[in-house]
C-alpha positions as CSV (number, residue, x, y, z in Angstrom):
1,X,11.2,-19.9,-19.4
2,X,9.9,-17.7,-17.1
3,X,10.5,-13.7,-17.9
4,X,13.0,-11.7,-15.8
5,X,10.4,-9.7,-14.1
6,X,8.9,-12.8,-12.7
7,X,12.5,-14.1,-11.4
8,X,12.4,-11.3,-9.2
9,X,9.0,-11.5,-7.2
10,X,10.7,-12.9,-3.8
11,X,9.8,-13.3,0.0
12,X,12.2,-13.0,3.0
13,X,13.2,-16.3,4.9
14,X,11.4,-19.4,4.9
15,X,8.1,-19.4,3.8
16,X,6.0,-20.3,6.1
17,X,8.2,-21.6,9.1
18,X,9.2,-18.5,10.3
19,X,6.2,-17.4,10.8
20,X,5.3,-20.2,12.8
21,X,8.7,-19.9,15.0
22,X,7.5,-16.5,15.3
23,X,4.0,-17.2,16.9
24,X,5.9,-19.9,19.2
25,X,7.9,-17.4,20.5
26,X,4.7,-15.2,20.9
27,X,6.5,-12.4,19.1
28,X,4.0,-9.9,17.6
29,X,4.1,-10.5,13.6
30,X,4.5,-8.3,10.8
31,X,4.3,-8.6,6.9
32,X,5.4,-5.8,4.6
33,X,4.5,-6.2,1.1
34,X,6.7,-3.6,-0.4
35,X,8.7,-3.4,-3.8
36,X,11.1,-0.6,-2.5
37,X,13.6,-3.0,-1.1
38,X,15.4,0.0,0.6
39,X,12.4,1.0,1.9
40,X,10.9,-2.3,3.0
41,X,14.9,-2.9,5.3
42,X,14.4,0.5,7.1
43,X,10.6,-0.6,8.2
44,X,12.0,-4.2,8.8
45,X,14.6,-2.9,11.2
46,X,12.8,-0.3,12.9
47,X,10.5,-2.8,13.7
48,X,12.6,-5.7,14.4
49,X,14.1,-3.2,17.4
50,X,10.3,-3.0,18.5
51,X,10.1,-6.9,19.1
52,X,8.3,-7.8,16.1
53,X,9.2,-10.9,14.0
54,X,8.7,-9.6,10.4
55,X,8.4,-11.2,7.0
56,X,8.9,-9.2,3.6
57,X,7.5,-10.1,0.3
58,X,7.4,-7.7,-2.8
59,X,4.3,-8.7,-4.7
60,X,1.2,-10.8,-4.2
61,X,2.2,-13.9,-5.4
62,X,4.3,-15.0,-2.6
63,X,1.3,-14.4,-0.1
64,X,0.0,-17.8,-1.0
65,X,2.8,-20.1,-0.1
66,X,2.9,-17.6,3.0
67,X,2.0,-19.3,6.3
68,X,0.1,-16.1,8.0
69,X,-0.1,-17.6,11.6
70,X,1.1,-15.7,13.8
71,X,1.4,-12.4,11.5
72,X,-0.6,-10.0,13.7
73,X,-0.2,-6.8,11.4
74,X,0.9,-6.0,7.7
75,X,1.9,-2.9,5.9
76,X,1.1,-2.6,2.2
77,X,2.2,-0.5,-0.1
78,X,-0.7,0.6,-2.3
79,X,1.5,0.8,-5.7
80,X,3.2,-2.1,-5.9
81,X,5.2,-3.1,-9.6
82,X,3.0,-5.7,-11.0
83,X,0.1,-5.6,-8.5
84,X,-1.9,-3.1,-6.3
85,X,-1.7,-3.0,-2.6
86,X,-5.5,-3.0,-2.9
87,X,-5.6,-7.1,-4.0
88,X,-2.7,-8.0,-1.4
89,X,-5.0,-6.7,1.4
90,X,-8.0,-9.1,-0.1
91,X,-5.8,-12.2,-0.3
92,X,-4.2,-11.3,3.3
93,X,-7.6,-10.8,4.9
94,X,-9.0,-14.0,3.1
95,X,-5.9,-15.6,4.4
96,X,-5.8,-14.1,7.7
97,X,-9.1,-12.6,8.9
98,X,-7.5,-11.4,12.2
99,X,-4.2,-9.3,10.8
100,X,-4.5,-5.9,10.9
101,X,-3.2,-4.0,7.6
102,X,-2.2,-0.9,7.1
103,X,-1.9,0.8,3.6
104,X,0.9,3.0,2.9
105,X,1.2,5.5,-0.5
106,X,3.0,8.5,-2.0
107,X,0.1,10.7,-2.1
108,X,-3.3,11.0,-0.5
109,X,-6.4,10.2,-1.8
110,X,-9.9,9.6,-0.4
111,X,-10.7,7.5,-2.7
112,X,-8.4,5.0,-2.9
113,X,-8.1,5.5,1.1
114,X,-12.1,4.3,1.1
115,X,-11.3,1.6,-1.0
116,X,-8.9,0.4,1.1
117,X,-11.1,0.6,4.0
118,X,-13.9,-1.5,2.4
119,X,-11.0,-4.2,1.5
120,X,-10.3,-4.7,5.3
121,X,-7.7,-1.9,5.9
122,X,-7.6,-0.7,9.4
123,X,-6.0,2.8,8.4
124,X,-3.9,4.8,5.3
125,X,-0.9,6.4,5.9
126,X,1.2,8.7,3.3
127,X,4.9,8.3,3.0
128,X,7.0,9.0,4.4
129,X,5.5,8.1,7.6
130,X,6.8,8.0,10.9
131,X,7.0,4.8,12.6
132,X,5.9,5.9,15.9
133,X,2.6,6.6,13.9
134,X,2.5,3.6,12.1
135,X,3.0,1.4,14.9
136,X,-0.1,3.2,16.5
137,X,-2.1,3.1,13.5
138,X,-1.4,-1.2,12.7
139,X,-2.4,-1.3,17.3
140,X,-5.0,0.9,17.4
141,X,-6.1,2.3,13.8
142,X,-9.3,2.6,12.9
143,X,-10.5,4.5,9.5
144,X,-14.1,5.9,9.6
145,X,-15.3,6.4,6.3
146,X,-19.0,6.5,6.9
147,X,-19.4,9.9,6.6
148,X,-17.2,10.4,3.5
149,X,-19.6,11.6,0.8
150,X,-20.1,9.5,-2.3
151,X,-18.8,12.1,-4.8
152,X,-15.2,11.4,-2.6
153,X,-15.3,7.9,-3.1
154,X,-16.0,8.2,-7.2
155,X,-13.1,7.0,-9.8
156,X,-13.0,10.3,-11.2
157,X,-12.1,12.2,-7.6
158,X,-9.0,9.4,-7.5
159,X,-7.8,10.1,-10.6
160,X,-8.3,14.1,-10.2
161,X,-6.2,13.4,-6.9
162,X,-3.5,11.4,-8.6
163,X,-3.2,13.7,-11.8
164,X,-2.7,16.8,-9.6
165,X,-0.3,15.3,-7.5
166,X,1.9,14.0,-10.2
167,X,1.8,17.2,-11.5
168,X,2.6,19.1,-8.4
169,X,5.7,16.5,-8.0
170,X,6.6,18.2,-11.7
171,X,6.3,21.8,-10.5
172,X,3.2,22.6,-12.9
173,X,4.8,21.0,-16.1
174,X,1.8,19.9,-18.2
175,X,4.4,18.1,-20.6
176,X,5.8,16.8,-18.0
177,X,3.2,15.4,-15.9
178,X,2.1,14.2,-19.1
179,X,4.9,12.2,-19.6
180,X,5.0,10.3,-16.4
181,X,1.1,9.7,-16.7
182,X,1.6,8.2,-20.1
183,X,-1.1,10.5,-22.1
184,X,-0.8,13.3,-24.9
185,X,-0.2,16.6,-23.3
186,X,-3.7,17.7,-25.3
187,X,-5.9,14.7,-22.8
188,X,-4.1,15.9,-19.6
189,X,-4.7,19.2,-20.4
190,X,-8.3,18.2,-21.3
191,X,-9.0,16.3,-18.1
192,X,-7.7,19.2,-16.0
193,X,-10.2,21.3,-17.9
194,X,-13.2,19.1,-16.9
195,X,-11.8,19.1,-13.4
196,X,-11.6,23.0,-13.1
197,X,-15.5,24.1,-11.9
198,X,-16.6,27.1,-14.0
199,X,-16.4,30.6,-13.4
């Protein structure tokens, strides 16, 4: 039996043959891979009202029975529930060499926006993001990263950027922050130390 959580990974449509009726009409293409379903229908629409055929999928394992011709651009979001935005943009690129992908995320990191670079991401946006700025960064987006210092690009600068902004989303709460993190208050409040530079 398959578990629940895996009874929910879906795809919009008909795999594969929409995408193809979309490249027939010559309509430009777009994939979201987004797990926020009310989310994913706002972007959908807007888009739709642009002149773009788009396909929807919330995780990565509907990207292989996915015919990508014709998809032109995708939108990923980087924190997907089972998988990381990270991987879809390697299996879409391996699939689709030509489709320009955006990353989307709740908060902004150099790091991670560097990794998506190097995985074939044309550009990083932060939600919310406006589509008007979207649209230009999947048409004309281009993320130089080349003079981004090593030290920005390290594991430890991504998760100092994460860990401050999940405590800034819990107004300062250590506990909190802690919490939502899933660590002891006593290691959060021990990696902030080695974050803060000495006096």
């Amino acid at each position: 039996m398959r578990d629940r959580e895996q009874d929910d990974i879906w795809s919009d449509g008909e795999l594969g043959g929409r995408a193809r009726e979309a490249a027939a009409r010559q309509s430009p293409g777009l994939l979201i891979v987004e797990d926020d379903h009310r989310f994913a229908d706002t972007l959908a629409e807007e888009f739709r009202d642009r002149g773009y055929y788009v396909e929807h999928v919330n995780a990565i394992e509907p990207l292989y029975d996915l015919d990508l011709a014709g998809i032109g651009y995708a939108v990923v979001d980087l924190r997907l529930r089972q998988d990381s935005g990270l991987d879809a943009i390697a299996v879409i690129r391996e699939r689709s060499p030509q489709t320009r992908v955006v990353i989307l995320t709740g908060y902004a990191s150099i790091a991670t926006a560097v990794q998506a670079v190097k995985q074939g991401a044309v550009d990083y946006l932060t939600k919310p993001v406006d589509i008007d700025e979207l649209e230009r960064a999947l048409l004309m987006g281009g993320l130089d990263t080349s003079n981004i210092p090593e030290e920005f690009q390290s594991l430890d600068r991504h998760q100092r950027e994460y860990i401050e902004y999940v405590l800034a989303r819990c107004g300062g709460n250590i506990s909190e922050a802690a919490r939502r993190l899933g660590i002891h208050r006593q290691s959060l409040q021990r990696k902030l130390r080695k974050f803060t530079p000495p006096t």
